[in-house]
NUKOL-220272 format. One record per atom (N, C-alpha, C): x, y, z; residue in three letters. Coordinates in steps of 0.1 Angstrom, whole numbers, padded with zeros to 4 digits, always signed. Layout:
! residues N
XYZALA ...
! end
This chain:
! residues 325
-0467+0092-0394UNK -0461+0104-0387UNK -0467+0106-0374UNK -0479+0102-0374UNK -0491+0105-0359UNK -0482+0096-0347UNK -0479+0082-0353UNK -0480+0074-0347UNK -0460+0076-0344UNK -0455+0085-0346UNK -0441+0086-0344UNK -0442+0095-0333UNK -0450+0107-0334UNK -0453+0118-0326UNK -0456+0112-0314UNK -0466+0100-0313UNK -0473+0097-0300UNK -0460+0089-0294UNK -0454+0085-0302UNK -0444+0071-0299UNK -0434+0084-0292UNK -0429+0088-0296UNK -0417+0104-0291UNK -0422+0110-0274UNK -0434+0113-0278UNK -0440+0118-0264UNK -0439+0108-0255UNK -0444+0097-0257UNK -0445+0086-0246UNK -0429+0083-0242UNK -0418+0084-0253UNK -0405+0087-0248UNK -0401+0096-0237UNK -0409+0108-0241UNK -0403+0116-0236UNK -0407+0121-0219UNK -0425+0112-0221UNK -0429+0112-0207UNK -0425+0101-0196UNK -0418+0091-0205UNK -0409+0079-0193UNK -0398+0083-0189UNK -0392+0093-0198UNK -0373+0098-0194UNK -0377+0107-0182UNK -0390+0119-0185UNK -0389+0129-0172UNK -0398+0117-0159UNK -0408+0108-0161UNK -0407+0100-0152UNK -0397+0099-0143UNK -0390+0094-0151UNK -0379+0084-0145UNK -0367+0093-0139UNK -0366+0103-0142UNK -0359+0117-0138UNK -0365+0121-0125UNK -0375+0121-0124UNK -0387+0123-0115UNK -0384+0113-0105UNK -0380+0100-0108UNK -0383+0092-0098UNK -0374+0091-0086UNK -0359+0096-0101UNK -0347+0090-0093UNK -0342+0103-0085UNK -0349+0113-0087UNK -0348+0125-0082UNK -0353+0125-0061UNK -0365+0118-0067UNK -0377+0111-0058UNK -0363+0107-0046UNK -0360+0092-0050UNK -0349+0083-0041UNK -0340+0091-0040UNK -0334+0099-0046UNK -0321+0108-0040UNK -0324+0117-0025UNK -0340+0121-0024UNK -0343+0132-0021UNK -0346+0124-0002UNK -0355+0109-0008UNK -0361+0105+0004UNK -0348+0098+0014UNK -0341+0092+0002UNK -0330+0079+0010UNK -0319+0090+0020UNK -0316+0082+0031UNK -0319+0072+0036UNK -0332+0071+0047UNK -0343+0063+0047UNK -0351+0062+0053UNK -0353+0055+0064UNK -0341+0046+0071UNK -0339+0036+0077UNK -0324+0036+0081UNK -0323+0031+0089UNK -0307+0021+0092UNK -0295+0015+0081UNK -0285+0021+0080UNK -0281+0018+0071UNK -0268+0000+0077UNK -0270-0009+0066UNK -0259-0022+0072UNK -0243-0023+0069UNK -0235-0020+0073UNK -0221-0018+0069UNK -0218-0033+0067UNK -0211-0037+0060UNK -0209-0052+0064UNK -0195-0054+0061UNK -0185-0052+0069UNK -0168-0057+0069UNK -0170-0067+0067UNK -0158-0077+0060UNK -0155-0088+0059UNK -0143-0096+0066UNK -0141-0085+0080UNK -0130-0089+0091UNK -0131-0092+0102UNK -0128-0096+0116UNK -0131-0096+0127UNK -0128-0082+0131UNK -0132-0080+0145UNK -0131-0067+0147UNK -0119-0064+0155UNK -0112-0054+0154UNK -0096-0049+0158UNK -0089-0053+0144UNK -0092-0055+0133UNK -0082-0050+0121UNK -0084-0036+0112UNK -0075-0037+0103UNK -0079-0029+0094UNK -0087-0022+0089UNK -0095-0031+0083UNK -0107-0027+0074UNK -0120-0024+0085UNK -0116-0034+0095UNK -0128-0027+0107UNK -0126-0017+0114UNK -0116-0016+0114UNK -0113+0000+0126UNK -0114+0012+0115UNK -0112+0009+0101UNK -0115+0022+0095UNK -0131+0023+0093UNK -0135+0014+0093UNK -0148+0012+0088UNK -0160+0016+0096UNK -0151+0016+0115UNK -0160+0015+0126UNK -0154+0032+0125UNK -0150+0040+0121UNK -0144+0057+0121UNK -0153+0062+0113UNK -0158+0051+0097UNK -0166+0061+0089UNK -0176+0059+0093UNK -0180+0048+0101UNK -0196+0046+0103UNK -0203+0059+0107UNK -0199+0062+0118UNK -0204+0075+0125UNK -0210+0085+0120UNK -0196+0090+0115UNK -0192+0106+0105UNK -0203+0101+0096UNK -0209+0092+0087UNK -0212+0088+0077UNK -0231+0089+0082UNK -0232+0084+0093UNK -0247+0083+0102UNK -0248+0101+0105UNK -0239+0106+0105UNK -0245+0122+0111UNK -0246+0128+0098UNK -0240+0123+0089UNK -0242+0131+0075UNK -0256+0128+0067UNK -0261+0115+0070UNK -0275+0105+0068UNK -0281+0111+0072UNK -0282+0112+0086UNK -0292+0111+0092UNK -0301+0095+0100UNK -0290+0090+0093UNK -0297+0076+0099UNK -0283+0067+0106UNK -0285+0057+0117UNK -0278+0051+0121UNK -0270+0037+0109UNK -0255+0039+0111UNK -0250+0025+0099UNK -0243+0020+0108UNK -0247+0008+0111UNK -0247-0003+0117UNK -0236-0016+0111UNK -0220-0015+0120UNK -0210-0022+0116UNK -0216-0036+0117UNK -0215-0045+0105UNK -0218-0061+0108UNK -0204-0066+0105UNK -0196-0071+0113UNK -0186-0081+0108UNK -0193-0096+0107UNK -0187-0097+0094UNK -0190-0112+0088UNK -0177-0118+0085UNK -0168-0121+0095UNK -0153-0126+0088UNK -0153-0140+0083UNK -0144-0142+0075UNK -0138-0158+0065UNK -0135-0154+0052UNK -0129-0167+0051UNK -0125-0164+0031UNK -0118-0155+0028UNK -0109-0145+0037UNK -0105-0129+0032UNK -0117-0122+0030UNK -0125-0121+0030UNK -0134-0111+0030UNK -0144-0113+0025UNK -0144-0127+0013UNK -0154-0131+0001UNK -0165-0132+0008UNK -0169-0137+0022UNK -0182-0144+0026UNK -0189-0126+0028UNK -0183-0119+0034UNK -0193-0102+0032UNK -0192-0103+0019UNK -0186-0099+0012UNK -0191-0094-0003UNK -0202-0106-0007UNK -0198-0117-0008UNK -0209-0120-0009UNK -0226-0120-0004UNK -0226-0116+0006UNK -0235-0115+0014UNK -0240-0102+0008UNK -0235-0089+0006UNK -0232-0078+0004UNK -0244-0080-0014UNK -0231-0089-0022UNK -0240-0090-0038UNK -0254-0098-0035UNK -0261-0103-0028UNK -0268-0108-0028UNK -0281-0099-0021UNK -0279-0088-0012UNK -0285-0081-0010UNK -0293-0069-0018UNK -0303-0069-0016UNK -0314-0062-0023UNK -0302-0045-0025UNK -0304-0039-0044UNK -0292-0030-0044UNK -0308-0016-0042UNK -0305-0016-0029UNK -0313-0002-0025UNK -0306+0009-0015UNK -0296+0006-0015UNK -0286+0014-0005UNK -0285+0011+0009UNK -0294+0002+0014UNK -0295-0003+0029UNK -0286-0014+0032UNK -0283-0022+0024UNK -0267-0030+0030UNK -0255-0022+0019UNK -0244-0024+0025UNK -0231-0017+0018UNK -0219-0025+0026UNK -0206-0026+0016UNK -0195-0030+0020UNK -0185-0024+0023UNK -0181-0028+0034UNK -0169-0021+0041UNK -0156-0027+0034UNK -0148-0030+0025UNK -0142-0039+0020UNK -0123-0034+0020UNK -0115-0043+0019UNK -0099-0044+0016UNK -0094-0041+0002UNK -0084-0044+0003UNK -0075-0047-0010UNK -0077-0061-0013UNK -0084-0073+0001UNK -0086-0084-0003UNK -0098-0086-0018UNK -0105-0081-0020UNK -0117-0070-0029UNK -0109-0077-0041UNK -0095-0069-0044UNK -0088-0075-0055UNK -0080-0089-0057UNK -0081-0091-0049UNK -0068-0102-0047UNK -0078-0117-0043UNK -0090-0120-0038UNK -0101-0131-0042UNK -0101-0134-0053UNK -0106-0125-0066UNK -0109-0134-0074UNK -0097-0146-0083UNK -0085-0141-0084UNK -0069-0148-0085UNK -0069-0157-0077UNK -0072-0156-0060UNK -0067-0167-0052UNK -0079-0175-0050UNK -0092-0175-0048UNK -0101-0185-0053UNK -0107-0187-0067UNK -0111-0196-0071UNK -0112-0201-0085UNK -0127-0207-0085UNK -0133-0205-0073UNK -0146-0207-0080UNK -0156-0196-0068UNK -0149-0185-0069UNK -0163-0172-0064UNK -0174-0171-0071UNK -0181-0173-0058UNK -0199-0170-0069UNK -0200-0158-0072UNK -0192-0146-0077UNK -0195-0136-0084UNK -0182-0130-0088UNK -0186-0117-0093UNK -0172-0112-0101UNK -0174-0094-0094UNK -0164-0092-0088UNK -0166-0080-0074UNK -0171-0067-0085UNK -0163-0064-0097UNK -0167-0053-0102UNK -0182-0055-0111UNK -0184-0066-0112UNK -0196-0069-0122UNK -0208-0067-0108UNK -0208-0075-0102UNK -0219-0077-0092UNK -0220-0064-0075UNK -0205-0059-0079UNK -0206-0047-0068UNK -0208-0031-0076UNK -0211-0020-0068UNK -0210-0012-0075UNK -0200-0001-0066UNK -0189+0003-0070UNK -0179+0009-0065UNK -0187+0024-0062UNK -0186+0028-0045UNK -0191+0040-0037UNK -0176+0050-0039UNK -0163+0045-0030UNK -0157+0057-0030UNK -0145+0045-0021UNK -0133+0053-0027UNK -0120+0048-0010UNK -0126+0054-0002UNK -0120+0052+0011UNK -0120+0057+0024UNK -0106+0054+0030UNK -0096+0048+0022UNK -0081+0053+0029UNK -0074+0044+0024UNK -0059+0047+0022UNK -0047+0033+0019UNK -0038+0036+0030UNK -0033+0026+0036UNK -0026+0020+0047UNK -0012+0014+0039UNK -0006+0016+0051UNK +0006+0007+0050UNK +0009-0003+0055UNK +0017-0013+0057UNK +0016-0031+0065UNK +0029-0025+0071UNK +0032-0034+0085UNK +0041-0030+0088UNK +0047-0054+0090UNK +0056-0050+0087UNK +0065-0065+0092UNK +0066-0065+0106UNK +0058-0069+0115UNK +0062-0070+0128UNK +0064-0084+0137UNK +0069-0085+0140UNK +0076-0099+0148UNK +0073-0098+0162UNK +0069-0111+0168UNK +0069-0112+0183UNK +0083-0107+0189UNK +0082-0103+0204UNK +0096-0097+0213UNK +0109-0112+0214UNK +0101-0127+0212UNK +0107-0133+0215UNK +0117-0139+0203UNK +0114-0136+0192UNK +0119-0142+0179UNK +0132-0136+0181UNK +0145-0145+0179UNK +0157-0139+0179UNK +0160-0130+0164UNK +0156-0121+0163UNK +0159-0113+0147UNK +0155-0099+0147UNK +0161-0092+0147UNK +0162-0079+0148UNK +0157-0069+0136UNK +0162-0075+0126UNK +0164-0069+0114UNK +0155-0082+0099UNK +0154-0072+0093UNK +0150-0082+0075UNK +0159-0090+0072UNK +0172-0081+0075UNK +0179-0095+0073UNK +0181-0106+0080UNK +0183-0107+0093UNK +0179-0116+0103UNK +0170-0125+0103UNK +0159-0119+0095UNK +0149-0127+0098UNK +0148-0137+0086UNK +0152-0133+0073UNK +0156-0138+0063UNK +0165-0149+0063UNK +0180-0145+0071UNK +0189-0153+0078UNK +0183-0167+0083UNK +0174-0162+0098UNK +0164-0174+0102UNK +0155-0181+0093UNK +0151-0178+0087UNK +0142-0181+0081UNK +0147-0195+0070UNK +0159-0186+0067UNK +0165-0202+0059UNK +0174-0209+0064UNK +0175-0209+0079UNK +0181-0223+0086UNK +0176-0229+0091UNK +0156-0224+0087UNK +0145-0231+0100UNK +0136-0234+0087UNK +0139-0238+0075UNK +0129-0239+0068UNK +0117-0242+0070UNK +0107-0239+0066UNK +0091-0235+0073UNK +0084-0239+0084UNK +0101-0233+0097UNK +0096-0238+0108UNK +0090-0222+0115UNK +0090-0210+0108UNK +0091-0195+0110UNK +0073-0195+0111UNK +0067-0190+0116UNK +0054-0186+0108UNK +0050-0176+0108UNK +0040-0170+0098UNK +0037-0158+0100UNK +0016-0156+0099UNK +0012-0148+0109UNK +0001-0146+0109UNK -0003-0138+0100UNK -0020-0141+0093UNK -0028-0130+0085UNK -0039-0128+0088UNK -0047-0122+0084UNK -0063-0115+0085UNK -0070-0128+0077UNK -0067-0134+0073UNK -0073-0147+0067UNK -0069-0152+0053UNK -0071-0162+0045UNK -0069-0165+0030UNK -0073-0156+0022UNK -0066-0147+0014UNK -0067-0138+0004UNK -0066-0126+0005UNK -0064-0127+0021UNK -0064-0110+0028UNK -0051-0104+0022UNK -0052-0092+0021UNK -0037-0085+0021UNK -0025-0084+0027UNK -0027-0088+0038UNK -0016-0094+0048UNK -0012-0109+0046UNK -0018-0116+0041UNK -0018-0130+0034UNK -0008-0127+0022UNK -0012-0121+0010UNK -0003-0119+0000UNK +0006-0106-0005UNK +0006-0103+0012UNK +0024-0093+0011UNK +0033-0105+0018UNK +0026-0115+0030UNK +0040-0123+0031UNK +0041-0130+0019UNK +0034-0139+0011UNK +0036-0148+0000UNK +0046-0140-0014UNK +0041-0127-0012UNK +0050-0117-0019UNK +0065-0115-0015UNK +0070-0118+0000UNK +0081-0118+0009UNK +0085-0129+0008UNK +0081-0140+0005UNK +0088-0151-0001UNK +0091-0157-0012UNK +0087-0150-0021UNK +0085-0148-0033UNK +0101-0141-0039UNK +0101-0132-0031UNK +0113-0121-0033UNK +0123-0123-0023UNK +0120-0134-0016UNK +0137-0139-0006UNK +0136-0152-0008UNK +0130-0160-0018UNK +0134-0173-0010UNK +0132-0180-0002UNK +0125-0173+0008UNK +0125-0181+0021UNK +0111-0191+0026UNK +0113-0201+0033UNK +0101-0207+0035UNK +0095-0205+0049UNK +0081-0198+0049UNK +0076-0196+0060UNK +0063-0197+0056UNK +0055-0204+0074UNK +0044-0214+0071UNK +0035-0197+0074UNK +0020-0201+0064UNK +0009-0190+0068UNK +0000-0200+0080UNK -0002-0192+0089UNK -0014-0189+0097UNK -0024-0183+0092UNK -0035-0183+0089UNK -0047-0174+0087UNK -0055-0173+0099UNK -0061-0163+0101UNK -0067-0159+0110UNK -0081-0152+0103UNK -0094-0153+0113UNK -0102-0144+0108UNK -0106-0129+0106UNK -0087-0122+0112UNK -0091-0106+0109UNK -0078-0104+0113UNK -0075-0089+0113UNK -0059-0087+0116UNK -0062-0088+0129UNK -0067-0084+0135UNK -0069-0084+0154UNK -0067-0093+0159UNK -0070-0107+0151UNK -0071-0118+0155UNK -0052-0123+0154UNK -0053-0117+0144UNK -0035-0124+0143UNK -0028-0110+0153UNK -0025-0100+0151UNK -0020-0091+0163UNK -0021-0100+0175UNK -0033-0107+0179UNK -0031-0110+0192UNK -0026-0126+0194UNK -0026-0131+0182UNK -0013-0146+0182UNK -0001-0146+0178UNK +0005-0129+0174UNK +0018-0126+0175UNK +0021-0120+0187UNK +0015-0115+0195UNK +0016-0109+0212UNK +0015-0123+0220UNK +0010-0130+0218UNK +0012-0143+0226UNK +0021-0155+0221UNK +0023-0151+0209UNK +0039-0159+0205UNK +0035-0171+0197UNK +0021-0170+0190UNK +0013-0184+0186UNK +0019-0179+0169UNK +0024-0176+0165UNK +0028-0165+0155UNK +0046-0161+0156UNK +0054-0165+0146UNK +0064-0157+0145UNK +0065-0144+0141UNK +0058-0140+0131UNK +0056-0122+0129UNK +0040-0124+0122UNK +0043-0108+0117UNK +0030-0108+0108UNK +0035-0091+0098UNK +0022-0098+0083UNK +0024-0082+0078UNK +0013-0077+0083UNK +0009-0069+0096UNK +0001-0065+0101UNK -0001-0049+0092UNK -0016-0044+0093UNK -0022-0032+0086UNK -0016-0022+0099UNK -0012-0015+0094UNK -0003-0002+0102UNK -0017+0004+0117UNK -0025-0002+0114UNK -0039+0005+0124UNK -0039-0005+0138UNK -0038-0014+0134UNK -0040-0028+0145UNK -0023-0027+0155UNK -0014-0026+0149UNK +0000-0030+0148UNK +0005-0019+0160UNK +0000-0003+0155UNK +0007+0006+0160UNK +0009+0008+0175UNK -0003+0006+0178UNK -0001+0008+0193UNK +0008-0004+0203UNK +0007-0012+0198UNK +0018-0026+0206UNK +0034-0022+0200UNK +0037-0012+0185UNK +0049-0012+0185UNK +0050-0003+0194UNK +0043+0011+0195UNK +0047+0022+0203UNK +0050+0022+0216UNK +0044+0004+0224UNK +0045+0002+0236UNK +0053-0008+0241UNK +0059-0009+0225UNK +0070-0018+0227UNK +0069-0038+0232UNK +0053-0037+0225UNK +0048-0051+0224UNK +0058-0063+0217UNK +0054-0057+0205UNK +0061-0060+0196UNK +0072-0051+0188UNK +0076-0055+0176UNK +0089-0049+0168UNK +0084-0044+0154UNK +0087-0039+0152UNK +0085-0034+0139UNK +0095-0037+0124UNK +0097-0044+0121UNK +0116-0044+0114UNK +0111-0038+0101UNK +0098-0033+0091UNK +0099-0025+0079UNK +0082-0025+0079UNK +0084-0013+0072UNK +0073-0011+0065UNK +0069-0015+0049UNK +0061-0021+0044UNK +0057-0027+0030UNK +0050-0012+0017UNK +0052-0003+0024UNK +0053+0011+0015UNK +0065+0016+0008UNK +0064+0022-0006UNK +0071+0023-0010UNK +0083+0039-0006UNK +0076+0044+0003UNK +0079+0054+0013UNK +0076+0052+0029UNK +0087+0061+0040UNK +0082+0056+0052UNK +0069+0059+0052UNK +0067+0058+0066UNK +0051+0059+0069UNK +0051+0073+0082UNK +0045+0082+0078UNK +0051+0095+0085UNK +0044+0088+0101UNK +0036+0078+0104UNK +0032+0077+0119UNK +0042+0071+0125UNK +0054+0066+0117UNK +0063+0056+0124UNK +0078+0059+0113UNK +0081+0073+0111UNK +0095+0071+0107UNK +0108+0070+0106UNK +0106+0059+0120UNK +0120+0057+0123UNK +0118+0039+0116UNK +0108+0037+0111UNK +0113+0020+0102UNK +0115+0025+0095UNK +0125+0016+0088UNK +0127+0015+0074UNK +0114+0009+0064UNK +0114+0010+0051UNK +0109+0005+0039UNK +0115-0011+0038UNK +0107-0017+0032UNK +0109-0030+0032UNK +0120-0030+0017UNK +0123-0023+0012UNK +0134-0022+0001UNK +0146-0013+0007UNK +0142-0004+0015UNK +0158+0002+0023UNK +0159-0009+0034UNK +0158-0019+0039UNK +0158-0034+0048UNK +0164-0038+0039UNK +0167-0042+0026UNK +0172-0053+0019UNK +0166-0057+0009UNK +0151-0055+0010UNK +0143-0068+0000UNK +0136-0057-0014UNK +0147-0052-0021UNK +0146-0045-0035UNK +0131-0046-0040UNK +0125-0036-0045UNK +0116-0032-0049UNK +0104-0035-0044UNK +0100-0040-0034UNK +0091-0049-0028UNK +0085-0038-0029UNK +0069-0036-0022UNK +0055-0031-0023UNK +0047-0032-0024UNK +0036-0035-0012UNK +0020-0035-0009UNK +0019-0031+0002UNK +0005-0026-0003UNK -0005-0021+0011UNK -0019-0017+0009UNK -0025-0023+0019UNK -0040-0021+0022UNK -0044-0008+0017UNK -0058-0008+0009UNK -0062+0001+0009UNK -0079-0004+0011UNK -0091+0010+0022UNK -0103+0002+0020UNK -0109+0011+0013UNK -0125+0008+0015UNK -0136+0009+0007UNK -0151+0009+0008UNK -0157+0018-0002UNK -0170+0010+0002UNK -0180+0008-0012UNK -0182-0003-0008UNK -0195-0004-0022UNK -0208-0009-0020UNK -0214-0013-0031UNK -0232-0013-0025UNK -0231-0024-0037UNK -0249-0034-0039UNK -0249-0041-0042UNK -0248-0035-0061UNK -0243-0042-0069UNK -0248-0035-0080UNK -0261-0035-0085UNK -0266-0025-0095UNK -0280-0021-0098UNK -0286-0012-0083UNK -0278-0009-0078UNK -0281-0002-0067UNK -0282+0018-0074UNK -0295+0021-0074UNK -0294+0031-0079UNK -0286+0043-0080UNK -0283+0054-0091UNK -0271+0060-0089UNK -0277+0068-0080UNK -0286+0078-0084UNK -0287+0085-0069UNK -0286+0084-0057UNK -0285+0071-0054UNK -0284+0063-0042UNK -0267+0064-0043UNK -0263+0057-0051UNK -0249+0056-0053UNK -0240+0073-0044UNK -0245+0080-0055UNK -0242+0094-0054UNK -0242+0101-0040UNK -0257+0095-0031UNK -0255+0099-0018UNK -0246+0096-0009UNK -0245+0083-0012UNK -0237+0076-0005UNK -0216+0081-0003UNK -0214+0083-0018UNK -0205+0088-0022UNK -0198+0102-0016UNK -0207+0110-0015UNK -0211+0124-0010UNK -0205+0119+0008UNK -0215+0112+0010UNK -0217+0110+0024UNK -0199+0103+0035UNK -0195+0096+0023UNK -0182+0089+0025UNK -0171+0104+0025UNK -0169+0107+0012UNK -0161+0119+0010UNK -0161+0128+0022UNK -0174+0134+0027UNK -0175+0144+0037UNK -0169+0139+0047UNK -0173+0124+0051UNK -0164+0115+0065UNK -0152+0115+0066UNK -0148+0109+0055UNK -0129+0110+0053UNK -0118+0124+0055UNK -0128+0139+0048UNK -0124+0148+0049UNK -0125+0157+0061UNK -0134+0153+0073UNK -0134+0158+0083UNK -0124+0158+0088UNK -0121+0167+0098UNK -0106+0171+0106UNK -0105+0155+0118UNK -0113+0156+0123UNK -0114+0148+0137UNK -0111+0132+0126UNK -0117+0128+0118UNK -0109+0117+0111UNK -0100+0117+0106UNK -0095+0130+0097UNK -0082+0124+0092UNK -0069+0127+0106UNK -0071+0133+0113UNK -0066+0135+0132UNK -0062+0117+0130UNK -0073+0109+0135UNK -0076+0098+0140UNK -0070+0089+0129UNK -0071+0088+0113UNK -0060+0086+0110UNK -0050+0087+0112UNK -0044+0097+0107UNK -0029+0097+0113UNK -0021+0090+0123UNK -0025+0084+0130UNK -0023+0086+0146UNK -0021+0065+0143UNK -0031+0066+0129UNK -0031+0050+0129UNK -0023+0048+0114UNK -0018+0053+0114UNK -0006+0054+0097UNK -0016+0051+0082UNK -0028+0058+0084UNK -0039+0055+0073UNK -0037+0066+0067UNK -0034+0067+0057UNK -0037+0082+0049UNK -0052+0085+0041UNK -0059+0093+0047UNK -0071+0093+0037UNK -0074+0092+0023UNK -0080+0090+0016UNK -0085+0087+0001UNK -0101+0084+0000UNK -0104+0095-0008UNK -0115+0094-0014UNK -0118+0098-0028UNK -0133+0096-0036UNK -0130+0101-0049UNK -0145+0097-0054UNK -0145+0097-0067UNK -0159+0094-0072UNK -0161+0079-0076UNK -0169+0070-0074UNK -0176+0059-0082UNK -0163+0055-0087UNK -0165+0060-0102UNK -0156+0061-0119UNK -0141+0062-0111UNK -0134+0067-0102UNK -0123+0066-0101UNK -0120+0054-0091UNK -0128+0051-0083UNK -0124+0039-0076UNK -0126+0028-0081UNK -0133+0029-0089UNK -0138+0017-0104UNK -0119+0016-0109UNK -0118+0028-0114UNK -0104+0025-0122UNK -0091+0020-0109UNK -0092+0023-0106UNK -0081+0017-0097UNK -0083+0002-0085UNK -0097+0003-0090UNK -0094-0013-0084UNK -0090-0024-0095UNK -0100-0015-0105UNK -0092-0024-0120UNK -0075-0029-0119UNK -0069-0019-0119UNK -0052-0019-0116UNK -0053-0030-0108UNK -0060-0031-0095UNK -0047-0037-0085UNK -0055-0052-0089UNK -0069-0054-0093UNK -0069-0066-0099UNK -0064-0071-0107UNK -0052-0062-0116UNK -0048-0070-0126UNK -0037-0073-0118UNK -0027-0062-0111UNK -0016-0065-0103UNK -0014-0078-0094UNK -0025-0075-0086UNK -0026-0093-0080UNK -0031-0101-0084UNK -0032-0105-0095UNK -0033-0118-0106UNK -0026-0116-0110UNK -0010-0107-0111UNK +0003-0110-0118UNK +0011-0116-0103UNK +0010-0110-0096UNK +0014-0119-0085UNK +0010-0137-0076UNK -0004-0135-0079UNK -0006-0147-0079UNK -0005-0159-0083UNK -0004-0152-0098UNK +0003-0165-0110UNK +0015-0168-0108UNK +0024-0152-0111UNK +0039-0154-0106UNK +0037-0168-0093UNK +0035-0165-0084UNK +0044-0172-0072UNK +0029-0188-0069UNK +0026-0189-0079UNK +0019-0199-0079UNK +0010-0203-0067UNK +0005-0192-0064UNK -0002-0189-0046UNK -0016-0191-0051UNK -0018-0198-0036UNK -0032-0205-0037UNK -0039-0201-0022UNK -0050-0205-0019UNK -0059-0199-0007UNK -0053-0215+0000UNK -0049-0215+0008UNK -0041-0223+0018UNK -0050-0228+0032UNK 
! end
């Protein structure tokens, strides 16, 4: 019975320990520089939202968080970089919807994103817009569909790289028309935006952030949006299902996460720290303006819904027999 008593206490002095400790790290972190690490070039998506939370996110710390783009692979070579990193809150991932859509289109990732990452919070879902160079004779989805199958995969279309979300909304668009058109990959959307402005590119599903200002200026064209509703920054497109192409739907959404075993307190600050960014007036302004709608939430909820869209795109992957190209 002595020896249950001592055994109990010594329980009971490692739990307030450890209460103690993590109380400790919640209280001290962040103590240094924090590392953002996108998995894009810079001028896409995931970087331009990513380069909006950095800031907001450093004045809420206290400490400076330092954007690193590491682009390739759709995004796998940051995450990985990202799971490999010591989990103490000082590197974190700026990440896509590519997040879900790697582990389906490569088949031999050194890790498994929900096992080895630990989900922080969204920071916003986007919409893609179909946009085409000024020079492409096609006005419309259906036009382009038209062309598309009297030029058999002579059409091409740019992406943010292999596995990116802009990669498997077009494979999704041919999937649901039939049509054959060659991918380009690129190492970020910025990078393809600017091989559809110079015509190296017949269109692209560009992320509504990169895209908008060249449609507004009449760069390029816009022929639908890949949301299942307009996009209030640009409502004079149509939806890619009022265009013609029935039920269609995807769109970017980003993120952030930290290495897993990255402590929760840590977790928690961090979470805190995203949330307050997103919900400031002067960001969600600056969204708007880039057709991002904000989103944020706890750990446990971005946990669940990345679940979803990894199952989602591994039904599409399989469906259309798509491979990293």
């Amino acid at each position: 019975m002595t020896k249950l008593i001592f055994s109990g206490a010594r329980l009971m002095v490692a739990a307030i320990l450890i209460s103690a400790c993590a109380g400790a790290v919640a209280e001290v972190y962040p103590t240094k520089p924090i590392r953002m690490v996108v998995g894009f070039s810079t001028g896409g998506g995931p970087d331009i939202v990513g380069r909006l939370i950095a800031p907001k996110m450093a004045e809420i710390l206290g400490q400076q968080v330092v954007v690193d783009n590491r682009p390739g692979a759709g995004g796998s070579i940051a995450e990985e970089i990202v799971v490999k990193s010591a989990p103490d809150g000082y590197t974190i991932l700026a990440c896509s919807n590519s997040l879900s859509i790697n582990p389906s289109l490569y088949k031999n990732l050194p890790y498994v994103p929900l096992r080895d990452l630990a989900p922080v919070s969204l920071t916003g879902i986007s919409g893609q817009m179909l946009v085409v160079a000024r020079a492409l004779q096609a006005r419309s989805i259906e036009e382009v569909i038209a062309l598309a199958k009297s030029k058999p995969g002579q059409l091409t279309y740019g992406s943010s790289g292999n596995g990116s979300g802009s990669h498997l909304s077009g494979e999704l668009f041919k999937v649901m028309t039939g049509v054959q058109i060659t991918h380009v990959p690129y190492k970020g959307g910025g990078q393809g935006v600017v091989a559809l402005l110079s015509g190296d590119v017949s269109m692209m599903f560009a992320a509504a952030a990169p895209a908008l200002p060249f449609v507004n200026s009449g760069r390029m064209k816009a022929l639908a949006v890949t949301t299942a509703k307009r996009m209030a920054a640009a409502p004079d497109v149509p939806t890619m299902d009022e265009a013609g192409v029935k039920g269609y739907e995807s769109f970017p959404w980003y993120g952030v996460l930290a290495p897993a075993g990255t402590p929760k307190p840590v977790i928690d600050r961090l979470n805190a720290a995203v949330i307050a960014a997103v919900k400031s007036p002067e960001l969600k302004d600056r969204y708007a303006t880039l057709g991002v709608e904000p989103a944020s939430g706890t750990p446990a909820e971005f946990r669940r819904f990345a679940e979803v869209e990894l199952k989602k795109w591994a039904q599409v992957v399989r469906q259309g027999a798509l491979r990293a190209d």
